[in-house]
PDB file of N, CA, C and O in Angstrom:
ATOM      1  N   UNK A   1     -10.681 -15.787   0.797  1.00  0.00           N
ATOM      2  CA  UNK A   1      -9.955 -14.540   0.635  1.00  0.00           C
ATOM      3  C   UNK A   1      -9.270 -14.543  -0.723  1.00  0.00           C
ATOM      4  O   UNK A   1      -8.667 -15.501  -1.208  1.00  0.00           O
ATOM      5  N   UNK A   2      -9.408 -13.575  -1.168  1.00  0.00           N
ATOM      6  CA  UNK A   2      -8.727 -13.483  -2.933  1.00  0.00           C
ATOM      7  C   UNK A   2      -8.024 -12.177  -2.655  1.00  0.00           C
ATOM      8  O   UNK A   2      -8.470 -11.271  -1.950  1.00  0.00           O
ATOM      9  N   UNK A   3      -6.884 -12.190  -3.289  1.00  0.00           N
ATOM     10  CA  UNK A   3      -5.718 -11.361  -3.070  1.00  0.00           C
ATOM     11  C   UNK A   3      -5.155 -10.939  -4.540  1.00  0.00           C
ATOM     12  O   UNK A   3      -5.287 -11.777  -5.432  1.00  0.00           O
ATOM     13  N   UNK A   4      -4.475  -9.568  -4.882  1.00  0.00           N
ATOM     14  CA  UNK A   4      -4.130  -9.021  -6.286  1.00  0.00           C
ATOM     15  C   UNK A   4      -3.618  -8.013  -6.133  1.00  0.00           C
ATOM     16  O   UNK A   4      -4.248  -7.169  -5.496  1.00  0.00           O
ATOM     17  N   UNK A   5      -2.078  -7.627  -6.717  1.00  0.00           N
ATOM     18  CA  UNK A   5      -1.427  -6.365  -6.533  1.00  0.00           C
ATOM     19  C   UNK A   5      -1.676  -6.135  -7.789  1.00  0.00           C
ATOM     20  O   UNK A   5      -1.879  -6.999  -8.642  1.00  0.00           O
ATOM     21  N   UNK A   6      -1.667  -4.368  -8.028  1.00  0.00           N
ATOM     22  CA  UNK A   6      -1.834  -3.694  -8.947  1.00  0.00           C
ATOM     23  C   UNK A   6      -1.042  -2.742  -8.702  1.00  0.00           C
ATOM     24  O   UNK A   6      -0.810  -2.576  -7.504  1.00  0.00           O
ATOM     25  N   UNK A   7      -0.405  -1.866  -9.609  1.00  0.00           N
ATOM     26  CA  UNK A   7       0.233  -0.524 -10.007  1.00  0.00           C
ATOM     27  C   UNK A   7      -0.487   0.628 -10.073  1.00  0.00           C
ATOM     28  O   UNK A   7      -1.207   0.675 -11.071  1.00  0.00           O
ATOM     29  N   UNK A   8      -0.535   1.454  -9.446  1.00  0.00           N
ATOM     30  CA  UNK A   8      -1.477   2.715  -9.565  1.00  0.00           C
ATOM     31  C   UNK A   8      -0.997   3.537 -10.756  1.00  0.00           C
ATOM     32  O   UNK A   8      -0.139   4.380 -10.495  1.00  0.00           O
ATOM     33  N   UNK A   9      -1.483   3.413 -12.254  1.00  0.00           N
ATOM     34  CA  UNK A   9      -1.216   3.910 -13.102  1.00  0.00           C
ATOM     35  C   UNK A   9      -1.761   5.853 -13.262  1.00  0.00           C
ATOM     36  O   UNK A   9      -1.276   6.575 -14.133  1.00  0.00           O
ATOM     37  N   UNK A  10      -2.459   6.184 -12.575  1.00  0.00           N
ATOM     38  CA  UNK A  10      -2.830   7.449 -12.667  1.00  0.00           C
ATOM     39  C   UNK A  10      -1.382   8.781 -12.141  1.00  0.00           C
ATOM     40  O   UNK A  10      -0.734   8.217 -11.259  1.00  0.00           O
ATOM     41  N   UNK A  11      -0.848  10.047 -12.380  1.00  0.00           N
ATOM     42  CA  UNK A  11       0.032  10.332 -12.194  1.00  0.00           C
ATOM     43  C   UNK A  11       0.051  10.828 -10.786  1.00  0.00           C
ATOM     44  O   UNK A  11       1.043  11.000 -10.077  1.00  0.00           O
ATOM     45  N   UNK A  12      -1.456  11.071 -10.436  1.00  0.00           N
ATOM     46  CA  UNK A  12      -1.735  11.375  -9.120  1.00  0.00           C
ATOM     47  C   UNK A  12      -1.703  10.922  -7.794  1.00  0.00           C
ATOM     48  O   UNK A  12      -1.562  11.439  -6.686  1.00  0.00           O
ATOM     49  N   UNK A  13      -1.938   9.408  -8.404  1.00  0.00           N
ATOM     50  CA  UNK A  13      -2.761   8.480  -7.250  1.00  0.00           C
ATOM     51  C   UNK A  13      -4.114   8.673  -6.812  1.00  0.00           C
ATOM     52  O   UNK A  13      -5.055   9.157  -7.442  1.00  0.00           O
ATOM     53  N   UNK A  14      -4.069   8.137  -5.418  1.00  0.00           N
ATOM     54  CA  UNK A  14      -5.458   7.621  -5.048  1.00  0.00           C
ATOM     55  C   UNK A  14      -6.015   9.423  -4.623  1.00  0.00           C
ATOM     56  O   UNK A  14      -6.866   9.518  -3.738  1.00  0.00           O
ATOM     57  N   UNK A  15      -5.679  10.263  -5.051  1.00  0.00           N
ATOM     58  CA  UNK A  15      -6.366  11.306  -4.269  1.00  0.00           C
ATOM     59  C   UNK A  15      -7.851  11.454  -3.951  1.00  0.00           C
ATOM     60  O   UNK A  15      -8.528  10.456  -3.705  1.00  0.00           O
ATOM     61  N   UNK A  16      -8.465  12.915  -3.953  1.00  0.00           N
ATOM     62  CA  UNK A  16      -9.663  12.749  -2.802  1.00  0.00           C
ATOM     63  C   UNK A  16     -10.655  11.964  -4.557  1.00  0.00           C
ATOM     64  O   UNK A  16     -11.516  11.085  -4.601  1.00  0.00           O
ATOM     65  N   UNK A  17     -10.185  12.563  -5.411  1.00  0.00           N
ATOM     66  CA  UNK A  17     -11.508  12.225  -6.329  1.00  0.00           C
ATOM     67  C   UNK A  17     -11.329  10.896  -7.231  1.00  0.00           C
ATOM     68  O   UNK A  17     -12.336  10.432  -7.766  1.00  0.00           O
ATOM     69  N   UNK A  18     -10.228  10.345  -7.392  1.00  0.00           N
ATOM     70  CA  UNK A  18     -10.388   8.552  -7.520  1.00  0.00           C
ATOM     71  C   UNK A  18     -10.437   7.856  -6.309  1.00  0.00           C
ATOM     72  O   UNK A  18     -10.768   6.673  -6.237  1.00  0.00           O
ATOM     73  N   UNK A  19     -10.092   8.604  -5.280  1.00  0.00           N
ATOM     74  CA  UNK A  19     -10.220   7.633  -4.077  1.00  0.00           C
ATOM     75  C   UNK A  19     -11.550   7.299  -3.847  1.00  0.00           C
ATOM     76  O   UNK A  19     -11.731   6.200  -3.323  1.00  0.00           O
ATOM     77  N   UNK A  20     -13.088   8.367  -4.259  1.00  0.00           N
ATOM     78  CA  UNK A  20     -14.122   8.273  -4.134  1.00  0.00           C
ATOM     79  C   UNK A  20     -14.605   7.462  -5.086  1.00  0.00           C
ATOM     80  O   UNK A  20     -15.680   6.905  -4.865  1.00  0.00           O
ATOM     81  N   UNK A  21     -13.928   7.237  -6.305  1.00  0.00           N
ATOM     82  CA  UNK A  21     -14.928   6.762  -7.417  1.00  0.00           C
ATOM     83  C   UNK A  21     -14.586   4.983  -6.598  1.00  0.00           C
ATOM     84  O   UNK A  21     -15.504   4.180  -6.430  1.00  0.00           O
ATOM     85  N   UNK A  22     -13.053   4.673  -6.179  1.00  0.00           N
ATOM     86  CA  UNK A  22     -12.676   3.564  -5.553  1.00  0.00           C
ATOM     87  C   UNK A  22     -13.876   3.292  -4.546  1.00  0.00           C
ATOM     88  O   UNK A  22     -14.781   2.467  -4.671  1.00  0.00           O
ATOM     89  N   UNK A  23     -13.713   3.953  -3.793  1.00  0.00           N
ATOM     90  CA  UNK A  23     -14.878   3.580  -3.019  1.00  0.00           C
ATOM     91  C   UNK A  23     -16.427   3.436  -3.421  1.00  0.00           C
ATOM     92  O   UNK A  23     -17.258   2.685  -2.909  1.00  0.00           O
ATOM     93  N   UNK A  24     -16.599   4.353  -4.471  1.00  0.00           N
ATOM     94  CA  UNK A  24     -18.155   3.866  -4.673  1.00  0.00           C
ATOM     95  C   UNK A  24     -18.282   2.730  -5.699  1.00  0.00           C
ATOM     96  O   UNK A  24     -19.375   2.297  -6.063  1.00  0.00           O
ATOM     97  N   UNK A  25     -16.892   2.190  -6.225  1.00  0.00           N
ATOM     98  CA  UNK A  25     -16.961   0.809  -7.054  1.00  0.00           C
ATOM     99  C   UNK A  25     -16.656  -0.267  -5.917  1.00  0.00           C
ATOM    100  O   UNK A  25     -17.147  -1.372  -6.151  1.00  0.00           O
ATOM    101  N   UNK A  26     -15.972  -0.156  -4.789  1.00  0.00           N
ATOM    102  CA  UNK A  26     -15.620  -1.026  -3.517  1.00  0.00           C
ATOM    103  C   UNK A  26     -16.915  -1.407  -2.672  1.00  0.00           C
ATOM    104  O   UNK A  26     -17.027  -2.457  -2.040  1.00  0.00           O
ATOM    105  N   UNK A  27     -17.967  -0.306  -2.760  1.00  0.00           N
ATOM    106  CA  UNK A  27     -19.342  -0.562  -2.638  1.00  0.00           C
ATOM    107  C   UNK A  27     -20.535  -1.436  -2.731  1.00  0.00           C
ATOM    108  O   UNK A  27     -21.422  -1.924  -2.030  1.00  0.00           O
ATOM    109  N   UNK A  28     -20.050  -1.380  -4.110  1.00  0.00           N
ATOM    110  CA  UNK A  28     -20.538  -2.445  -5.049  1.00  0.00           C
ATOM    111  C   UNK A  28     -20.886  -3.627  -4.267  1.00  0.00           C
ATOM    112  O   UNK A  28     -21.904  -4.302  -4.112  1.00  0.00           O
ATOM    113  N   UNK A  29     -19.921  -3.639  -3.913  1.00  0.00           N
ATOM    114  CA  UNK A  29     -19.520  -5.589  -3.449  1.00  0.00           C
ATOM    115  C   UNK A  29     -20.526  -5.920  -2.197  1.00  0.00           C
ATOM    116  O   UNK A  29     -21.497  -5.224  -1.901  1.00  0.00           O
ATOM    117  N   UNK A  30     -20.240  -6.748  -1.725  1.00  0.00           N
ATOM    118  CA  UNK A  30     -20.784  -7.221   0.145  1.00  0.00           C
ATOM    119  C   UNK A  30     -19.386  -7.183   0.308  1.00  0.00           C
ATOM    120  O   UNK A  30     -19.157  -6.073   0.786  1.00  0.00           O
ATOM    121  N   UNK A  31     -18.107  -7.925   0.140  1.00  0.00           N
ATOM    122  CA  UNK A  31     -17.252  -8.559   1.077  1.00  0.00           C
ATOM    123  C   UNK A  31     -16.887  -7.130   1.300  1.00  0.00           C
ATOM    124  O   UNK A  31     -17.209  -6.032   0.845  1.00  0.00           O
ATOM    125  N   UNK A  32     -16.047  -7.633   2.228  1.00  0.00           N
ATOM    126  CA  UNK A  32     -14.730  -6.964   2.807  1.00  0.00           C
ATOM    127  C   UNK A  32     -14.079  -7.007   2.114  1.00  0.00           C
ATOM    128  O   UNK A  32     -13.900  -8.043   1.472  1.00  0.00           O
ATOM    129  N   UNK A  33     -13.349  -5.809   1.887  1.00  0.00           N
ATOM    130  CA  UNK A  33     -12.534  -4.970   0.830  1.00  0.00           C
ATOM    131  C   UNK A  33     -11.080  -4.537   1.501  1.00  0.00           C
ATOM    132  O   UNK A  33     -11.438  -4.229   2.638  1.00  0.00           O
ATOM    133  N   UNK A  34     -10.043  -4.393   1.464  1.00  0.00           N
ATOM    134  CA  UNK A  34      -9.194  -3.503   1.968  1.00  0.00           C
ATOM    135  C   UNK A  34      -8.252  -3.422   1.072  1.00  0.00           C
ATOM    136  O   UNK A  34      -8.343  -4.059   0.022  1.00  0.00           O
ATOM    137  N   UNK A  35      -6.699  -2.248   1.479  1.00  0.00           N
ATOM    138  CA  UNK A  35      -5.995  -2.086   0.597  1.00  0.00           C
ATOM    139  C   UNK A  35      -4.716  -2.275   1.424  1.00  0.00           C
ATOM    140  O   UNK A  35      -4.712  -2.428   2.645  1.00  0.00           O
ATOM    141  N   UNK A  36      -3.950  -2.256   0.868  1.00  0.00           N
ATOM    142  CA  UNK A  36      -2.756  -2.906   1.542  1.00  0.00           C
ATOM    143  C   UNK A  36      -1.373  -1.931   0.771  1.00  0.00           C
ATOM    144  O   UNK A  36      -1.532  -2.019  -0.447  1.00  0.00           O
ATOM    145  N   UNK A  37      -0.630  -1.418   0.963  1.00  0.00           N
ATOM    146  CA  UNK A  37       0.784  -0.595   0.722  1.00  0.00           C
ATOM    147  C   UNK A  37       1.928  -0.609   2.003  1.00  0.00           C
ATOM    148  O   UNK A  37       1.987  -0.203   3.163  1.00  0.00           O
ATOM    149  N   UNK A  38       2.587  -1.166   1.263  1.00  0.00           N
ATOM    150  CA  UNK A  38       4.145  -1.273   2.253  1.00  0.00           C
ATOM    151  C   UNK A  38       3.375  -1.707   3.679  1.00  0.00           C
ATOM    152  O   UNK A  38       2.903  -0.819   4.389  1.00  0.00           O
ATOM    153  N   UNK A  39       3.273  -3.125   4.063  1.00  0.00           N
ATOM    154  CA  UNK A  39       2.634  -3.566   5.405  1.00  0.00           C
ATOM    155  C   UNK A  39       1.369  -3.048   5.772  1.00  0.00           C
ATOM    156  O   UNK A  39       0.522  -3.821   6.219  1.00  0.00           O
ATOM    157  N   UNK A  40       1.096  -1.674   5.624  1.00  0.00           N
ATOM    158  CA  UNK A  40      -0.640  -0.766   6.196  1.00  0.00           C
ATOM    159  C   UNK A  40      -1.241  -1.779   5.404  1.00  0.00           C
ATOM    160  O   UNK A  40      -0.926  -2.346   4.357  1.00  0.00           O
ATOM    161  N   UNK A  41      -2.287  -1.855   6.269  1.00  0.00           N
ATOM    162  CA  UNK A  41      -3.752  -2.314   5.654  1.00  0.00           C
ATOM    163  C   UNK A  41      -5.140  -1.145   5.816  1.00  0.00           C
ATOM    164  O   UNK A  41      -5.394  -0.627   6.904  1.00  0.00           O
ATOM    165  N   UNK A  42      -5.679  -0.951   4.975  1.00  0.00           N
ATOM    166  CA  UNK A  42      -6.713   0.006   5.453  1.00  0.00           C
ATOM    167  C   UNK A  42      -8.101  -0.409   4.720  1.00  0.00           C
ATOM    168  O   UNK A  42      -8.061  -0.916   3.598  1.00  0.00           O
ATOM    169  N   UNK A  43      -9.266  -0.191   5.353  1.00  0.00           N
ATOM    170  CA  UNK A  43     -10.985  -0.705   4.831  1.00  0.00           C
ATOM    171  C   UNK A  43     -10.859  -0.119   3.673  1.00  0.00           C
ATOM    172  O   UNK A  43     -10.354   1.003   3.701  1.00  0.00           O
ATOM    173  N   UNK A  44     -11.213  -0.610   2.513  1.00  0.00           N
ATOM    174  CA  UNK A  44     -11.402   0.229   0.903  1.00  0.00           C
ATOM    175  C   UNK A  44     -12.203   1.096   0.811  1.00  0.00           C
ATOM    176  O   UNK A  44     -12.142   1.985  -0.039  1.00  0.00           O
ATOM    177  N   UNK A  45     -13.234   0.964   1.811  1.00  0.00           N
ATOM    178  CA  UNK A  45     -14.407   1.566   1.737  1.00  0.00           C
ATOM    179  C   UNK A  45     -14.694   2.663   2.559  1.00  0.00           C
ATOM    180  O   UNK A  45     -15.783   3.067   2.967  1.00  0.00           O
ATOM    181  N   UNK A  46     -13.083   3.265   2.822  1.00  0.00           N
ATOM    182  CA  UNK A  46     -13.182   4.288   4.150  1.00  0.00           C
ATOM    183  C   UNK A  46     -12.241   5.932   3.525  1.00  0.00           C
ATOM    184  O   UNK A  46     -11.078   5.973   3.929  1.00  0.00           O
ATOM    185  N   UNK A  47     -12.475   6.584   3.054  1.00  0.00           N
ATOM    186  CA  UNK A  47     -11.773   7.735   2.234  1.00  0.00           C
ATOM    187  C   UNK A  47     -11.118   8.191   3.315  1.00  0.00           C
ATOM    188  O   UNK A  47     -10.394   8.981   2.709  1.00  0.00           O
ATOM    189  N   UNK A  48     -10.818   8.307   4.385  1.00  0.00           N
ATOM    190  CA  UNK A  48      -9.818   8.800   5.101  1.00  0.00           C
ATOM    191  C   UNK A  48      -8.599   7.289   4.988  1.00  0.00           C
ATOM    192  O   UNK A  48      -7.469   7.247   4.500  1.00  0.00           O
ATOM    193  N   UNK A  49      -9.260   6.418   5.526  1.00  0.00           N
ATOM    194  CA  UNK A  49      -8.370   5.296   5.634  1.00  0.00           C
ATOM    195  C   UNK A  49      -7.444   4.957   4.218  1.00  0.00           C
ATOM    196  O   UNK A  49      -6.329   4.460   4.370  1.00  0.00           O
ATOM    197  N   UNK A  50      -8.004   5.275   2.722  1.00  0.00           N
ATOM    198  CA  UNK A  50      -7.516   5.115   1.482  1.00  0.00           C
ATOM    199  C   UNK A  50      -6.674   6.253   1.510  1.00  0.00           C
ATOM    200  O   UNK A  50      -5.670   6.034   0.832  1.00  0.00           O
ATOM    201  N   UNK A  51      -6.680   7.952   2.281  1.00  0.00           N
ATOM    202  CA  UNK A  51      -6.157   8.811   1.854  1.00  0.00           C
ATOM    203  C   UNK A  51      -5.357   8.951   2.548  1.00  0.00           C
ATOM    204  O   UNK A  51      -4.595   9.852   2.197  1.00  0.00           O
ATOM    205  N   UNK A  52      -4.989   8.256   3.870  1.00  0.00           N
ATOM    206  CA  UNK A  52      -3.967   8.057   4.791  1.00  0.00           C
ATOM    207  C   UNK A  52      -2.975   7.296   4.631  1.00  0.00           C
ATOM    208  O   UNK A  52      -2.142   7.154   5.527  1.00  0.00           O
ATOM    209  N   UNK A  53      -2.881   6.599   3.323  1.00  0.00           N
ATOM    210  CA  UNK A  53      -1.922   5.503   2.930  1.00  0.00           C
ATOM    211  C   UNK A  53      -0.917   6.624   1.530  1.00  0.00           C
ATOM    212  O   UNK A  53       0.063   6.318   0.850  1.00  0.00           O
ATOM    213  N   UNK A  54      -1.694   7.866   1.581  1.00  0.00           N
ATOM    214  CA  UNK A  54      -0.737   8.513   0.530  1.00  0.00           C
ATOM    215  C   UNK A  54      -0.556   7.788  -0.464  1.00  0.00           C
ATOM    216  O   UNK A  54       0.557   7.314  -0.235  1.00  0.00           O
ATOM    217  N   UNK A  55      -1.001   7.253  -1.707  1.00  0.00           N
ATOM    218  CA  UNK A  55      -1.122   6.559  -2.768  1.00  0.00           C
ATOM    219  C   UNK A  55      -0.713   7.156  -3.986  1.00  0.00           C
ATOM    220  O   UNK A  55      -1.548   7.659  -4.738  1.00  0.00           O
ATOM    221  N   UNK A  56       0.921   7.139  -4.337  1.00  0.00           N
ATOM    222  CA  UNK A  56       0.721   8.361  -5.869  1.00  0.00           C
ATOM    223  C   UNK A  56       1.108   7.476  -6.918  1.00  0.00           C
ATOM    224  O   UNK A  56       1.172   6.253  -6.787  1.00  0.00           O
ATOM    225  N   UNK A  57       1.332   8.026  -7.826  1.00  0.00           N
ATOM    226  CA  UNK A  57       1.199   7.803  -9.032  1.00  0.00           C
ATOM    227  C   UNK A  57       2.331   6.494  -8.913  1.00  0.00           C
ATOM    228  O   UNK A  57       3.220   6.573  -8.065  1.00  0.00           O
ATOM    229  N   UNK A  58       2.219   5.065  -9.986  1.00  0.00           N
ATOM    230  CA  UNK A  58       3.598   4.669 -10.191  1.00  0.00           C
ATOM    231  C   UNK A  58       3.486   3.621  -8.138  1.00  0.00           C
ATOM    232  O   UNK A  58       4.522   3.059  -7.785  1.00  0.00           O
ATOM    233  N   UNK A  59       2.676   3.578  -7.506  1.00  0.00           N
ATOM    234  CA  UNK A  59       2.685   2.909  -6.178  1.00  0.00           C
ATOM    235  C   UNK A  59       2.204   1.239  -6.155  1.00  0.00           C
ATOM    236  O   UNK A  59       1.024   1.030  -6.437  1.00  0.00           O
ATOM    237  N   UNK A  60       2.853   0.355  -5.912  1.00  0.00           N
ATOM    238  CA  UNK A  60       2.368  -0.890  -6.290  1.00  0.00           C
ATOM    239  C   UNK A  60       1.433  -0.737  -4.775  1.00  0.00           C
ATOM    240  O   UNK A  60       1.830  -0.208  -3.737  1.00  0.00           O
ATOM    241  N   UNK A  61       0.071  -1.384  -5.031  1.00  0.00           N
ATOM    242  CA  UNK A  61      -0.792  -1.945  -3.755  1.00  0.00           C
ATOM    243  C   UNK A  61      -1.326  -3.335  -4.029  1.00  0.00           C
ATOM    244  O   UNK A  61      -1.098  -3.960  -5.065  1.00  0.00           O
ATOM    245  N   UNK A  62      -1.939  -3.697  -3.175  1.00  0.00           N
ATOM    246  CA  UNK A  62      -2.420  -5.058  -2.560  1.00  0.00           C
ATOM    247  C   UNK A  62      -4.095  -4.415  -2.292  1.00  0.00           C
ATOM    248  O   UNK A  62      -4.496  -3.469  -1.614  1.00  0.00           O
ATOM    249  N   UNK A  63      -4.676  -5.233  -3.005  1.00  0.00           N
ATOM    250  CA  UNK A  63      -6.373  -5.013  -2.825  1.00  0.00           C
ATOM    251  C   UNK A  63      -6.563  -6.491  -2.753  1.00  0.00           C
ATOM    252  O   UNK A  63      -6.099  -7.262  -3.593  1.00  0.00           O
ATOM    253  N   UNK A  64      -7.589  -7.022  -1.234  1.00  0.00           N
ATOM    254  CA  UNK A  64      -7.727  -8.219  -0.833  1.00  0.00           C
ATOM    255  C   UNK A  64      -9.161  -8.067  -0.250  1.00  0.00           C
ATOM    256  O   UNK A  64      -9.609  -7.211   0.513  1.00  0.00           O
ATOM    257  N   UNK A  65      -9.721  -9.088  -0.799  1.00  0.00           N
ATOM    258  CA  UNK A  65     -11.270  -8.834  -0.400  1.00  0.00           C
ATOM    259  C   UNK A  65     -11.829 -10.190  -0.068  1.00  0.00           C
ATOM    260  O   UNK A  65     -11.522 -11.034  -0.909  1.00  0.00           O
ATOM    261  N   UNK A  66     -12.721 -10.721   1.136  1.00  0.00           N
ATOM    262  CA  UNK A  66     -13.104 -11.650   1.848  1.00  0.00           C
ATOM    263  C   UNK A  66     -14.292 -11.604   2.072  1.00  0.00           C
ATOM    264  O   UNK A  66     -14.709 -10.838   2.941  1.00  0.00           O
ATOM    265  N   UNK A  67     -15.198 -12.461   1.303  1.00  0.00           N
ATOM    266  CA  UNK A  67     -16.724 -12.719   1.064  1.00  0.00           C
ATOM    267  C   UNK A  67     -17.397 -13.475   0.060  1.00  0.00           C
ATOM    268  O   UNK A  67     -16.956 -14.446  -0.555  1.00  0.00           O
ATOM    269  N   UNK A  68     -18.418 -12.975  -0.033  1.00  0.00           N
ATOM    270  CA  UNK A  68     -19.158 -13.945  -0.714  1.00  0.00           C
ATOM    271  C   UNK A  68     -19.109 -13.592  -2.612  1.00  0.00           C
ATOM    272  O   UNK A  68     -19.614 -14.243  -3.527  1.00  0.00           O
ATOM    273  N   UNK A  69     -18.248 -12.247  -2.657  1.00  0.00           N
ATOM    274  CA  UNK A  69     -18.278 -11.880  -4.234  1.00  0.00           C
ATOM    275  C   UNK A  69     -16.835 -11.205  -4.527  1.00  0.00           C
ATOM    276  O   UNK A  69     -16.375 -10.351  -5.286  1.00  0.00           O
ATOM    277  N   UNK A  70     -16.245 -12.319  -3.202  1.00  0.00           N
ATOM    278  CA  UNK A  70     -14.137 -11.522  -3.362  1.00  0.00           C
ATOM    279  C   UNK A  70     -13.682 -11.598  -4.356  1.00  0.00           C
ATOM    280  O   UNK A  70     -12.579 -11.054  -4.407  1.00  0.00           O
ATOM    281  N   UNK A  71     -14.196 -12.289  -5.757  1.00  0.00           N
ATOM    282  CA  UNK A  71     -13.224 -12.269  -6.702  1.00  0.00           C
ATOM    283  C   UNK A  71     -13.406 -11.192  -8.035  1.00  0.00           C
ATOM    284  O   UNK A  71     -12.760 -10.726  -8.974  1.00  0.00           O
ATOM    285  N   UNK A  72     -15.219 -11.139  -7.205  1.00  0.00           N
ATOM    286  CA  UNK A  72     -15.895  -9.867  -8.635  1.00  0.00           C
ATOM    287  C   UNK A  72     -15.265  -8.531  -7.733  1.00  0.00           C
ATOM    288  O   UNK A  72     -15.214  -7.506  -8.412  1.00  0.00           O
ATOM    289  N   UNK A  73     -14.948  -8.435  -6.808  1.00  0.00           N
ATOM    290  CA  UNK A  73     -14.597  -7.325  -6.349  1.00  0.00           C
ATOM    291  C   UNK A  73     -13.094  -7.022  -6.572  1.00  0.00           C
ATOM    292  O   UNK A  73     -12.612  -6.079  -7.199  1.00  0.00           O
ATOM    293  N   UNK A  74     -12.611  -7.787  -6.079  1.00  0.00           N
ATOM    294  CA  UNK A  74     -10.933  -7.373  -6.729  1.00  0.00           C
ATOM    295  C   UNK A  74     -11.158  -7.299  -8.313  1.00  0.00           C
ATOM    296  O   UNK A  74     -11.037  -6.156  -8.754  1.00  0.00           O
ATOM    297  N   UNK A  75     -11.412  -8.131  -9.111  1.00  0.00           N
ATOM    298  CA  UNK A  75     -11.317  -7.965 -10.463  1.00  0.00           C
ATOM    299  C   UNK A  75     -11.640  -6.307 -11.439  1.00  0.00           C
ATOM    300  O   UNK A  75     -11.083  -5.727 -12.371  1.00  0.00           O
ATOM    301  N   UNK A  76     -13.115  -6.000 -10.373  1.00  0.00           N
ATOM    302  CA  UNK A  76     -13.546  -5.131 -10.938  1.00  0.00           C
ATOM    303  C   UNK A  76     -12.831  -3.449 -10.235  1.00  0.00           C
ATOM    304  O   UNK A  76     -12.952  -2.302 -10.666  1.00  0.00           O
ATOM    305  N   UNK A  77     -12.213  -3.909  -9.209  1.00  0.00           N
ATOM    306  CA  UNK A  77     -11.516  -2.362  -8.266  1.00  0.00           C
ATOM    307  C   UNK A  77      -9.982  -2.409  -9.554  1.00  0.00           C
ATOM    308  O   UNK A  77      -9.537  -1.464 -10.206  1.00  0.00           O
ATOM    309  N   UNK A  78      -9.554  -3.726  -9.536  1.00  0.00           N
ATOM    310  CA  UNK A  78      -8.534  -4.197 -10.587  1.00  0.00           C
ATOM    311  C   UNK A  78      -8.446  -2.838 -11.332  1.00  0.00           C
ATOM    312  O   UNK A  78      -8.043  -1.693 -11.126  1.00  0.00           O
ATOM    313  N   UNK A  79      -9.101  -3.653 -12.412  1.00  0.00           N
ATOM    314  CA  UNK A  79     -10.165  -2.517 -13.785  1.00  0.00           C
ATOM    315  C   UNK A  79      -9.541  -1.203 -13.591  1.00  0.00           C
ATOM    316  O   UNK A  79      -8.595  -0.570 -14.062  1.00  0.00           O
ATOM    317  N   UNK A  80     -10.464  -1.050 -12.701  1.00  0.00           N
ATOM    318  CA  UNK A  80     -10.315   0.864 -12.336  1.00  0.00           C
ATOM    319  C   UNK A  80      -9.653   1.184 -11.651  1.00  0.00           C
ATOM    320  O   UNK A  80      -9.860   2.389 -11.510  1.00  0.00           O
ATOM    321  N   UNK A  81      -8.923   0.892 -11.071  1.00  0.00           N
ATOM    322  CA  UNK A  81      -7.100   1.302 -11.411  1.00  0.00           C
ATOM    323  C   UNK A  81      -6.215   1.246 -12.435  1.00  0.00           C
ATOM    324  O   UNK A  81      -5.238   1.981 -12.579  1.00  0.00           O
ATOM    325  N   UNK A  82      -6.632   0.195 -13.283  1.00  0.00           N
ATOM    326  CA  UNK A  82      -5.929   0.187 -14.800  1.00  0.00           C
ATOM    327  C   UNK A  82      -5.948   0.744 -15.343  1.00  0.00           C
ATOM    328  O   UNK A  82      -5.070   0.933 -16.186  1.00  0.00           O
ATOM    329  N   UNK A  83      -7.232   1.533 -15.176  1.00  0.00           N
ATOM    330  CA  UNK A  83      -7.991   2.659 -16.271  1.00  0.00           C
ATOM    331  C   UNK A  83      -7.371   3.717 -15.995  1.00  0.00           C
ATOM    332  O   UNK A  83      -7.130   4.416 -16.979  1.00  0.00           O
ATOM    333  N   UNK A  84      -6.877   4.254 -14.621  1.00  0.00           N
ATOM    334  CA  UNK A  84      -5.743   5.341 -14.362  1.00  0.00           C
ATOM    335  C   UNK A  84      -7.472   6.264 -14.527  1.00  0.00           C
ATOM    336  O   UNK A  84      -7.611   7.339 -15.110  1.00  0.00           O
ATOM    337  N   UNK A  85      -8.878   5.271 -13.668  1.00  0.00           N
ATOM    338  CA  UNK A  85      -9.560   6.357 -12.656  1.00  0.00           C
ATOM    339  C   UNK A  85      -9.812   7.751 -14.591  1.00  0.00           C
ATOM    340  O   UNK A  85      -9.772   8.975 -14.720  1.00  0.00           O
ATOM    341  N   UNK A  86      -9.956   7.020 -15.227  1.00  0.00           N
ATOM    342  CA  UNK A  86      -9.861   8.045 -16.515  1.00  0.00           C
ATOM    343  C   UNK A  86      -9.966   8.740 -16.491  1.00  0.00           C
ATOM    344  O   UNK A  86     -11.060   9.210 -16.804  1.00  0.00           O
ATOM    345  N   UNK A  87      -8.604   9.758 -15.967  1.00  0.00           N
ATOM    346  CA  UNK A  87      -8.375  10.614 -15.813  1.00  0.00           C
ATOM    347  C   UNK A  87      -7.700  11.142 -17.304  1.00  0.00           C
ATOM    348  O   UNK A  87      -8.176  12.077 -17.947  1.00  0.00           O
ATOM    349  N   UNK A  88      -6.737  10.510 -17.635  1.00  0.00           N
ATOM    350  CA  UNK A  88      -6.150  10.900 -18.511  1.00  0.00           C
ATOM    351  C   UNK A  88      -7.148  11.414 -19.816  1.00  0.00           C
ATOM    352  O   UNK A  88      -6.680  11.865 -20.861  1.00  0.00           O
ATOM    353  N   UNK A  89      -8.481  11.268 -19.568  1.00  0.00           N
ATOM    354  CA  UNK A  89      -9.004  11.847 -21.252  1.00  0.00           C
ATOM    355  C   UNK A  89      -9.819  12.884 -21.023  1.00  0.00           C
ATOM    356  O   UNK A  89     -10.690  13.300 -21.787  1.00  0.00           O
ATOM    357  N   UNK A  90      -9.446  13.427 -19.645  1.00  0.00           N
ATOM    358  CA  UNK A  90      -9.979  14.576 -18.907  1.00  0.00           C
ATOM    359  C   UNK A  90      -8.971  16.037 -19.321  1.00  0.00           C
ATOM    360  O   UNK A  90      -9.232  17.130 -18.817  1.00  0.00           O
TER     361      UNK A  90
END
């Protein structure tokens, strides 16, 4: 299991259209993916379950992933949250 909090730098958060790009980079992977905010845990790979955690802008989370490629997967979900989902050059 490999574990990594990140800052949701976008002003929005996880809404419906980075929550999707999250998920189709959470995809990527084999392991098990999830996200974690204030105690909730929810599947990464589930857009209701990511959009039920209300995620905005400025929100520290916990992305923890368990498998056979847990560390390319956090690293790379990492990433694109850093990137603030590049929104900003939109």
């Amino acid at each position: 299991m490999f574990v990594k909090d990140v800052m949701v730098q976008n002003q929005v958060g996880l809404h419906a259209r980075p929550a999707t790009f999250f998920i189709q980079k959470a995809n990527e992977f084999k392991s098990s993916i999830w996200i974690e905010k204030e105690e909730r845990r929810v599947n990464a790979k589930s857009l209701l379950g990511i959009l039920s955690l209300g995620i905005v802008g400025g929100t520290q989370i916990r992305i923890i992933a368990d498998g056979a490629d847990e560390e390319a997967a956090v690293a790379g979900l990492i990433e694109l949250v850093e990137s603030g989902f590049a929104e900003e050059t939109r």
